[in-house]
TORMITI-800941 format. One record per residue (C-alpha): residue in one letter; z, x, y. Coordinates in steps of 0.2 Angstrom, whole numbers, plus 5000, padded with zeros to 4 digits. Each point is the difference from the previous one (the first is absolute). Example, Ala and Ser with C-alpha at 12.3 -4.5 7.8 and 13.67 -1.06 7.14 Angstrom:
<kolfis>
A503950624978;S499750065017;
</kolfis>
This chain:
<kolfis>
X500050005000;X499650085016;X501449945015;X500350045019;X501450075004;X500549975020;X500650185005;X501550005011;X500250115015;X501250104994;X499050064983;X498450005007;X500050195003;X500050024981;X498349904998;X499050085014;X500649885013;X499049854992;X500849845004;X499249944983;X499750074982;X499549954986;X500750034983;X499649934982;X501349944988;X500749824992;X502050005005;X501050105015;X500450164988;X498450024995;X499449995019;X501450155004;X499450094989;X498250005005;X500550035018;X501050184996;X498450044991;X499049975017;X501250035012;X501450124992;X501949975008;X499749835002;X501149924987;X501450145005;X500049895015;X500049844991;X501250034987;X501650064998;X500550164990;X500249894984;X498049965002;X500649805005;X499249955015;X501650035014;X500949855007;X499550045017;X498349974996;X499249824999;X498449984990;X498949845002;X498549934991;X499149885013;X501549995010;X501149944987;X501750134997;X499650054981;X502049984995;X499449795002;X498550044987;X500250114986;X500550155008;X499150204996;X499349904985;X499149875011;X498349974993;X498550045014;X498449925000;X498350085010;X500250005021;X501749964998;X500850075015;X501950114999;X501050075013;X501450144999;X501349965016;X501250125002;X501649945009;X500350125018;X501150055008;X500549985020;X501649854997;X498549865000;X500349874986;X498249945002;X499149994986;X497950025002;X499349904984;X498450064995;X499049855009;X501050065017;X499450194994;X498349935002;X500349895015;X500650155009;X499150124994;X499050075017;X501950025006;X500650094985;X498850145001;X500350015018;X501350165002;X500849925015;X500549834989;X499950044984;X501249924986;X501650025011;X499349945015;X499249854992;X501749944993;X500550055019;X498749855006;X500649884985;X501850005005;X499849985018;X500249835010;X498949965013;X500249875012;X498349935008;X500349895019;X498649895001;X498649954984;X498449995013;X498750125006;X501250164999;X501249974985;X498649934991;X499150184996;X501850085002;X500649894986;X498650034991;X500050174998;X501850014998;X499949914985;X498450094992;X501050165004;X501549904988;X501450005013;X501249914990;X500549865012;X499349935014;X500649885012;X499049875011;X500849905014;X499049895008;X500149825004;X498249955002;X498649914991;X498450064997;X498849935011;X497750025002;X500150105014;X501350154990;X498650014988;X498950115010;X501350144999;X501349974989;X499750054983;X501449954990;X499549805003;X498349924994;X499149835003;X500849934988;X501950055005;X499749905020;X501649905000;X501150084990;X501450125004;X499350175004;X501650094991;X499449904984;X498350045002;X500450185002;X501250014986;X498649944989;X498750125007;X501150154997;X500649944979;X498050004997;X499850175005;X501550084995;X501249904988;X501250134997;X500649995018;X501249875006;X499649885016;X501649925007;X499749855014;X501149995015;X498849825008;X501050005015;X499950075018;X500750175004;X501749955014;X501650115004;X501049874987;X498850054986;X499250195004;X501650114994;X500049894983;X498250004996;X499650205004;X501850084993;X499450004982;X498350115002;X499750175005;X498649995011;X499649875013;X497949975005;X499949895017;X498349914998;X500749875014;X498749935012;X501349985014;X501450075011;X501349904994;X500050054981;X499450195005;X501750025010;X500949914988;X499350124986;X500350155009;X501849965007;X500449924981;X499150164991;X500950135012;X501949914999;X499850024979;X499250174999;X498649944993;X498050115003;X499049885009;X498050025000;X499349885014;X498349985001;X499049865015;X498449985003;X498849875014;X498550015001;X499050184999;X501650075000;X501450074990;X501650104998;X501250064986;X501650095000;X501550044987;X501849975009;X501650114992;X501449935005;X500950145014;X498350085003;X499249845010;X499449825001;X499149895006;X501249975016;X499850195005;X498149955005;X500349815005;X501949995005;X499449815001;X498749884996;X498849945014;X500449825008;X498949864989;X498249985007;X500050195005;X498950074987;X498649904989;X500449904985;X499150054985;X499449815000;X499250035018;X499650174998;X499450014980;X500050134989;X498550104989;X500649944983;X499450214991;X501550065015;X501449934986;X499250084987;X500050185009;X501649975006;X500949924987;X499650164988;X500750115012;X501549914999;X500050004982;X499850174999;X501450055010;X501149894990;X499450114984;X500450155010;X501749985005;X500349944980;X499050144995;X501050135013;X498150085004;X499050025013;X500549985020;X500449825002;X499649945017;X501650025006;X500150025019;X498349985001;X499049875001;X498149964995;X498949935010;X498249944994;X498749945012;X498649904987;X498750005014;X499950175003;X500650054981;X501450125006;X501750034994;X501550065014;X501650074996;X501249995013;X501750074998;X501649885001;X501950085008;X501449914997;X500749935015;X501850055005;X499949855011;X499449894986;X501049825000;X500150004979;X499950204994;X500450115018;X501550095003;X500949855007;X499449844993;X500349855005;X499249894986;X501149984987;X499449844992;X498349914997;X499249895013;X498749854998;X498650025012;X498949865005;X498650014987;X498250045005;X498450094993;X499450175006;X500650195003;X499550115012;X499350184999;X500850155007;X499050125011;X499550154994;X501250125011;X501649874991;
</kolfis>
């Protein structure tokens, strides 16, 4: 019989670095002992010094554990698929099954994720403000990634005009709860992941309660109330917050660490109501989410990740019109009202609700 056998990360410097091999054999001892013969050291990596295969080692055949078939004398058939996972370790008690293994796989041979940083992005918690044009591709590729849980808040329904932009929502979801639309989105791409709901509005009775459990806070908020709602709520609780905010052509990200700035240290304050244009008058291109959004997604996988330079105290700004990208750097404020040197916001505030975010110029 002639099987695949999925080569783990790990081992796969014993087999030239294939991610597959094949080997020829009708139960798991048989395929062992054809593997030394190709790829000598292999079972000293398997098995223990007994010649058994070591408990620390799982061994699968089409994704089901051997020990719930008939074990090293499981009988094989042609094309049937096994898998030798080795347990790691790094204090993670995620487990990667062999279809994760696969589902995974471009991040696994990635040296900056690798096994430990995948089980890094299973177990972290991820809270998403907002299931429209920004946390629609940011919850997206949160949960492709596999970020274990993710949270929506949002109150809304889905209605015609979100469909030119917000990808989490189709056709036939217009009149239903955008938080149920989107947890249903997320389970058909990635069922491994779980989706928890909060359908209600973001206020200063609810914001500490609904963002305490997760580690990382994304604003895809399309008005000033609930962005200085998040950034006050995220800041008080220690929490990383990656705000993203687009209208228009235009768009901007930055990653707050609470102590280093927020969102108060460039606008102390929102603007009076009427002062800056709605994103019902003023629209937005519906591709802006998309490029935004996976900024935003991949600062989140940066800070779980602890690579890279998150955009922290700096902020991005992208013009679509003239296709550039502007960085422009971000001090913290000693004056700041919520994170200066003598704050004088010590608890969350409602604003008046309205749509819209204005841009910094670029010597801010």
């Amino acid at each position: 019989m002639t099987v695949e056998i999925y080569i783990p990360t790990p081992f796969r410097h014993l087999v030239g670095n294939r991610v597959r091999v094949l080997s020829s054999g009708t139960n798991i001892d048989e395929i062992l002992t054809d593997l030394e013969v190709q790829f000598p050291g292999f079972t000293d990596q398997v098995c223990d010094t007994s010649g058994e295969i070591a408990s620390h080692i799982g061994v699968y055949v089409n994704q089901v554990e051997i020990d719930s078939l008939d074990g090293e004398t499981t009988a094989l058939k042609n094309g049937d698929e096994i898998a030798f996972i080795p347990a790691l370790a790094g204090g993670s008690q995620s487990v990667l099954t062999p279809e994760m293994v696969e589902r995974y796989s471009r991040h696994l041979i990635m040296p900056q994720v690798g096994s430990v940083g995948q089980r890094k992005i299973i177990e972290s918690k991820v809270l998403i403000v907002g299931a429209g044009g920004l946390g629609s591709p940011v919850a997206l590729y949160l949960a492709l990634a596999g970020i274990g849980q993710i949270g929506l808040i949002d109150f809304d329904i889905v209605d015609r005009s979100n469909l030119q932009r917000q990808i989490l929502h189709q056709n036939d979801d217009i009149g239903r709860p955008k938080v149920e639309s989107a947890r249903e989105t997320l389970l058909s791409h990635n069922p491994n992941i779980d989706v928890t709901l909060h359908e209600a509005p973001l206020t200063s009775d609810n914001a500490f309660e609904v963002m305490e459990p997760y580690d990382i806070i994304v604003n895809g908020a399309d008005n000033f109330a609930t962005r200085y709602l998040v950034n006050d709520a995220a800041y008080l609780l220690n929490k990383p917050l990656v705000d993203g905010s687009i209208l228009m052509f235009d768009g901007q990200v930055t990653t707050y660490i609470p102590g280093k700035s927020c969102y108060r240290c460039l606008y102390p304050a929102p603007p009076p109501p009427g002062l800056v244009p709605s994103c019902a008058e003023a629209g937005v291109l519906g591709a802006m989410c998309a490029t935004i959004g996976s900024i935003q997604a991949t600062e989140v996988l940066k800070l779980v990740l602890e690579q890279g330079e998150p955009l922290i105290n700096r902020l991005l700004l992208y013009d679509a019109l003239s296709l550039e990208f502007r960085t422009v750097k971000i001090r913290r404020d000693p004056n700041c009202p919520l994170c200066g040197d003598s704050p004088t916001i010590h608890e969350l505030i409602d604003y008046e609700q309205f749509c819209g975010s204005p841009f910094p110029h670029p010597e801010d």
